[in-house]
N, C-alpha and C positions, 0 to 999 in steps of 0.2 A: 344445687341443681334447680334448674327453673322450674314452674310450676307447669304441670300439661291439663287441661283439662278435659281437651278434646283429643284423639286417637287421630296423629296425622295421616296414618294409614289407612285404616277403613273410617273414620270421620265420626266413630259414636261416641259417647258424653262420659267420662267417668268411667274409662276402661281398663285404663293403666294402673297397674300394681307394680312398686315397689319391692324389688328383692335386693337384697345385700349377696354381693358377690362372697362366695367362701372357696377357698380350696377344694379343686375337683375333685369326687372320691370315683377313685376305680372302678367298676365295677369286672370283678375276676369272672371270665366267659365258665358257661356252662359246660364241663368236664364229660366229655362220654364215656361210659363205665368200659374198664378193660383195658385201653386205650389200645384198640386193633387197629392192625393195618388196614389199607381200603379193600374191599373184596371184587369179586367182579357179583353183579345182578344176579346172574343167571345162577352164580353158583349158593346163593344164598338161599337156604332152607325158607318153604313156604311154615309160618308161625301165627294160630290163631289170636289177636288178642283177647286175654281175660275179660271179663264183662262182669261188674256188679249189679246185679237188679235193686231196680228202685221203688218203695211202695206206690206208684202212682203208674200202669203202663202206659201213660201219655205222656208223661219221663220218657221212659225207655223207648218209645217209639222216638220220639224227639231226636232224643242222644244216638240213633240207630242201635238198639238193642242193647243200654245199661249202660254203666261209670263206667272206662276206663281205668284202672290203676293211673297215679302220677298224673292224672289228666290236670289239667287248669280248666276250671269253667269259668266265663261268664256269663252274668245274669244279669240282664239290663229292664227298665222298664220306668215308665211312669212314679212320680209318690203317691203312696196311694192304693196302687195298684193290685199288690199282695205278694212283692217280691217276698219278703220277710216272713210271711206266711206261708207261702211255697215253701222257702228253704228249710223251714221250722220242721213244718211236718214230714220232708224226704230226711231233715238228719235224725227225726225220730225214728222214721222206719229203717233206714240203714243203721242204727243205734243196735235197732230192733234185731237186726237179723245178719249185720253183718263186724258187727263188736263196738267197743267204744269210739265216740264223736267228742272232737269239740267245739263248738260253735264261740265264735268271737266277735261280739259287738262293741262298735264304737260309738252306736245312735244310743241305746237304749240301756237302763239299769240291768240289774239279774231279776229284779221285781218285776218290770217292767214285763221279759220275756216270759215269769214264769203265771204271769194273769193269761196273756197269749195263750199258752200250755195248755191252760186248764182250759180256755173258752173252746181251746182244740180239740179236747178229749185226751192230750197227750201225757204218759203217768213220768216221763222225760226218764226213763230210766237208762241208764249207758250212756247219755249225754250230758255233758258235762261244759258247764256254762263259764265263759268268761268277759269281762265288761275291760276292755283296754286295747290302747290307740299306740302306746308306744313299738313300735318295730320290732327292737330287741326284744322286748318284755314277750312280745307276741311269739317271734322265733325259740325263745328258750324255755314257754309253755309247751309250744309243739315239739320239744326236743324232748323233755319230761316226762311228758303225758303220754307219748308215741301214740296218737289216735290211729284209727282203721281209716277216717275221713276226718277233713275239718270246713268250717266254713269261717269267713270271713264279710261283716257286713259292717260296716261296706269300707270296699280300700280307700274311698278320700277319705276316711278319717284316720287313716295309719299315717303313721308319720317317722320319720329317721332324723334324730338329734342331729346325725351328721351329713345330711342332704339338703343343699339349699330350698330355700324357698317355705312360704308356708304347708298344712297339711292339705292336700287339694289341687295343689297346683300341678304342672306337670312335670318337671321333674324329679316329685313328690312323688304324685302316681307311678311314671316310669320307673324308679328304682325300685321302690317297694313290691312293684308287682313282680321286677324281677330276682329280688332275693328271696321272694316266695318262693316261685317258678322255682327257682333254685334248690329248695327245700323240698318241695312236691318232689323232681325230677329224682332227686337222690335219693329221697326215701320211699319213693312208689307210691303216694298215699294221695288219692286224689283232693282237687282242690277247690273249693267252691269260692267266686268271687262276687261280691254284690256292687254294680258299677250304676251311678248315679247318670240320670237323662241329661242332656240341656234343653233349651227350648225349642231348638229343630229335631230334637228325637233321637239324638245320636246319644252313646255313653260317653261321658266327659272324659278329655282328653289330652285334646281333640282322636279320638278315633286310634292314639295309641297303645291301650287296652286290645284291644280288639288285633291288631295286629300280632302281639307276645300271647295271647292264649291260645290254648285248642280248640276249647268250642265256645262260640258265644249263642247266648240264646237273650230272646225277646219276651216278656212278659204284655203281653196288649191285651187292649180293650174299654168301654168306656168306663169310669171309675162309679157310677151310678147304676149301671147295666150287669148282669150275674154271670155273663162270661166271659170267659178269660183264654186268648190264643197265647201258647205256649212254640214260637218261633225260633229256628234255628235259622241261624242266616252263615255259618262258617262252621265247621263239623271236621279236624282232619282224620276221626274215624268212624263217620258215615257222611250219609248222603246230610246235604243242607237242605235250605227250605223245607224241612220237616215243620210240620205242625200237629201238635196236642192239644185238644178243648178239653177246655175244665170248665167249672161252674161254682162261684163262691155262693158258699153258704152260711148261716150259724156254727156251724162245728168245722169250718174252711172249706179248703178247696175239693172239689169230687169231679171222678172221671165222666163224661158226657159218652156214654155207648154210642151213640146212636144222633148223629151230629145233626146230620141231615134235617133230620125228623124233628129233632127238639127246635133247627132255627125256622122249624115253618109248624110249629104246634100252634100258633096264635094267629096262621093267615086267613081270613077271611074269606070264603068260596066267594066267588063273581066279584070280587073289590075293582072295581078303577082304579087304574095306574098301578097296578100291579102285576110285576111279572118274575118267573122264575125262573132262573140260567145257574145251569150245573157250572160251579168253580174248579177248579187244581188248585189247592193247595201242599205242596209237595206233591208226594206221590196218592195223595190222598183226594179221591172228588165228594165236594159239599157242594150241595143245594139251598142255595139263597134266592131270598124276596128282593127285588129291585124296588121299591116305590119312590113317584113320583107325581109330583103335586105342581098343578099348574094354575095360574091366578091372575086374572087381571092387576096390573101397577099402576100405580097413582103417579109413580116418579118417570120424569122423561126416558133414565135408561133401565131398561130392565135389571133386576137381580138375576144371578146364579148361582144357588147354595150346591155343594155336593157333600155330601157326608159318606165315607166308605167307600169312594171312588176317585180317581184321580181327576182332578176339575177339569186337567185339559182335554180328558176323554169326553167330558158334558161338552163342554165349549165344540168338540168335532161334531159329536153326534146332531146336538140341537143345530150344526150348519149346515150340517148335511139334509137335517128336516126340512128347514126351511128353503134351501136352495132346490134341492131334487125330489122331494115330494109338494113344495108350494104350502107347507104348513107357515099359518100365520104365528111367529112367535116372538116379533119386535117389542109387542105391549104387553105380553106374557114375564112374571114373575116365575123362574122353575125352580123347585126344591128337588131335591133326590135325595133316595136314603137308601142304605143297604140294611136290611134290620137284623138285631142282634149285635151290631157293633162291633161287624167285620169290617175288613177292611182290602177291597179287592183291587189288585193291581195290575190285572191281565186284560188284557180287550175284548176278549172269549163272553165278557158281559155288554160290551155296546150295542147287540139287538135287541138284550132286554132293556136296558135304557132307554131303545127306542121308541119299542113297543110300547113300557111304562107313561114316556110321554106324551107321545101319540093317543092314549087312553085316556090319559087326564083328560086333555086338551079337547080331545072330543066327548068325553063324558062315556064311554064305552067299553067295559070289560075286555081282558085278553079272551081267548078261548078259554074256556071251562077245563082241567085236569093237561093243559099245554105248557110245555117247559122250551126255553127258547137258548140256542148258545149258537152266538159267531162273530165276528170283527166286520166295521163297517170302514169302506174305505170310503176315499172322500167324493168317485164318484158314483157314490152309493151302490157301492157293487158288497155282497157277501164274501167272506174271505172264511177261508176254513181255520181252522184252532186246530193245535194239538192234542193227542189221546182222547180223539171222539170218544172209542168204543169202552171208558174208561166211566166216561160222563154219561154215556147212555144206559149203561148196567147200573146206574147207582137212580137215573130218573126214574128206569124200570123199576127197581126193587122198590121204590117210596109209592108206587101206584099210580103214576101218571100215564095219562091214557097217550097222547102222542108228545114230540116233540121238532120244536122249527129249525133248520139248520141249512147252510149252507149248502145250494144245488152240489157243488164238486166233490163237497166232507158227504153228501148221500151216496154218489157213486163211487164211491173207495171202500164204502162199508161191507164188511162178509156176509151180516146177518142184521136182521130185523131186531133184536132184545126186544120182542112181541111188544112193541110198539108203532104207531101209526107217524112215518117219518114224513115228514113234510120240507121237499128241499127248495128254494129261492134262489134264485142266483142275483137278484136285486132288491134293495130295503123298501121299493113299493110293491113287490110283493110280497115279500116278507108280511108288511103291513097287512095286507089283506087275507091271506091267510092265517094270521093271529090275531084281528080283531075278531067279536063276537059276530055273530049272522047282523044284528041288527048296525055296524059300522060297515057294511059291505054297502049300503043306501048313500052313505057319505061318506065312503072313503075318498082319499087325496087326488 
């Protein structure tokens, strides 16, 4: 075989791998208990499912209200991040309270896990450790053992004698995940999976994991920074986009009561370029700090950093400044940052981006105790967001005196949530209404 060094397909350097063809192995389809006939819908008895609760309820929010029996999870995130410590500490407490565990690693010794343990607080008792990658070996523990749950960290290191390819690859991963699946299903015992990133963020795969499980969840945040969102993104027994905050500490990870509050405990009263727009995450509204930082460049074309925000929403906003309010930002440097080291992906935030840069850029505070939420279109009109009245109960409750929002999202409202509602139907007045008194002399 000739040598390849480049990938004639996508054209990167040193992509190709070498697998030796072997005879296909079957894989025998998953069996459903009983083998009944088809029924009709309607005549099918309504049947709650069982739910395990998990020491952490931003678990069980996440998962919508606890472990399913037989479920498959995955748990995807970053290295680094605290997958392995998350799982550490829920199979201690399901150990704890709902019978024995086994936990199966293929990164780390039993030594290894059990300094973990200890820095955890956790005395590991009902859980029961094992250090091995082979398939078999792994299926005829869990046949043994009969745990209540198991985890598995992580499947690219499982591997089947008789499935081509090396451990990792993907029809490595495919099979193996499916003779799990296969295990779980028939023995009702749910399944924790630890599924490795690539460098676009996805779990390796490509993206075929995620397709064979029931729930996948996200472990985020920055790996320096002390919290940690806890993301569902596929759920088939609740809702997705669930999100859980936690907060790593010395003795692991702990619940965040009170979300809102902790990612604006460090904002500065009066700061420039700072501003605050209630989020949706899930069904859940947080309150975040928008800032943003703006600077003369030395270089012909301006930078644009975003951190926490999707870039192409900076790229709209910042043209929308410049076009329909006449803000000079050709020779402008703009940084943005969401702080705390969320990560928002809704447009529900481009007024506070606006208003944050606008503030830079003039040197001028938002309004004093002002929370800002709406979508900017491009001919700098306000555009309403979903579940105002959702976002405004949660401004209220943190104590802010008013907030900015879209003229049309004010007249649909029932009630005030005894706040001072200030609606725009355009982002220069927007602007003006959310700078400080003293930007009103030089506004746009």
């Amino acid at each position: 075989m000739a040598y390849l060094g480049r990938c004639p397909g996508c054209g990167q350097w040193n992509t190709l791998i070498e697998e030796v063809r072997r005879p296909a192995v079957a894989s025998a389809p998953v069996a459903m208990p009983g083998g009944a006939p088809p029924q009709e819908l309607a005549a099918i008895p309504e049947a709650a499912e069982p739910r395990i609760g998990l020491s952490l309820a931003e678990a069980d929010r996440v998962l919508g209200g606890g472990l399913v029996p037989g479920s498959l999870v995955l748990l995807g995130g970053d290295p680094g991040i605290g997958k392995s410590t998350l799982l550490l500490q829920l199979a201690q407490g399901l150990a704890r309270d709902h019978g024995p565990g086994l936990y199966i690693s293929g990164e780390e010794s039993l030594h290894q896990i059990k300094l973990r343990a200890q820095r955890l607080g956790l005395d590991g008792r009902r859980l029961f450790l094992l250090a091995e990658t082979d398939l078999e070996s792994v299926l005829g523990h869990l046949d043994s053992q009969s745990p209540r749950f198991a985890v598995i960290d992580s499947i690219q290191t499982v591997y089947g004698a008789d499935i081509a390819g090396p451990p990792g690859s993907l029809s490595q991963v495919r099979e193996c995940t499916l003779r799990l699946m296969r295990w779980a299903k028939g023995h009702n015992v749910p399944l924790w999976l630890v599924g490795h990133v690539t460098k676009d963020g996805a779990i390796a795969g490509p993206r075929t994991l995620e397709h064979m499980v029931d729930v996948v969840l996200y472990l985020e945040g920055e790996a320096h920074g002390a919290y940690r969102l806890l993301r569902s993104v596929k759920n088939r027994f609740g809702p997705t986009h669930e999100v859980g905050v936690l907060e790593m500490r010395d003795g692991g990870l702990v619940e965040v009561a009170d979300p809102s509050r902790a990612f604006l405990a460090e904002r500065l009263p009066g700061a420039v370029g700072s501003a605050v727009v209630p989020t949706m995450e899930g069904s859940r509204p947080l309150l975040v700090e928008v800032q943003a930082l703006a600077s003369p460049t030395p270089f012909p074309q301006p930078r644009r950093t975003a951190n926490g925000v999707d870039f192409s929403r900076l790229l709209l906003v910042t043209a929308v400044l410049s076009r329909r309010l006449g803000l000079s930002l050709a020779s402008q440097d703009i940084i943005l940052n969401v702080v705390g080291g969320l990560q928002v992906e809704e447009p529900a935030a481009d007024l506070a981006m606006a208003l944050a840069v606008v503030s830079s850029v003039k040197d001028v505070p938002v309004q004093p105790g002002l929370a800002c939420v709406g979508e900017v279109g491009l001919s700098g009109e306000l555009r309403s967001v979903g579940q105002m009245e959702r976002r405004l109960a949660e401004v209220s409750q943190l104590g802010f005196e008013s907030c900015l929002l879209p003229q049309t999202a004010l007249s649909r409202l029932p009630r005030d949530f005894g706040l001072r509602l200030l609606g725009a139907p355009t982002l220069v007045q927007a602007v003006r209404l959310g700078l400080a008194q003293k930007g009103k002399q030089d506004e746009p």
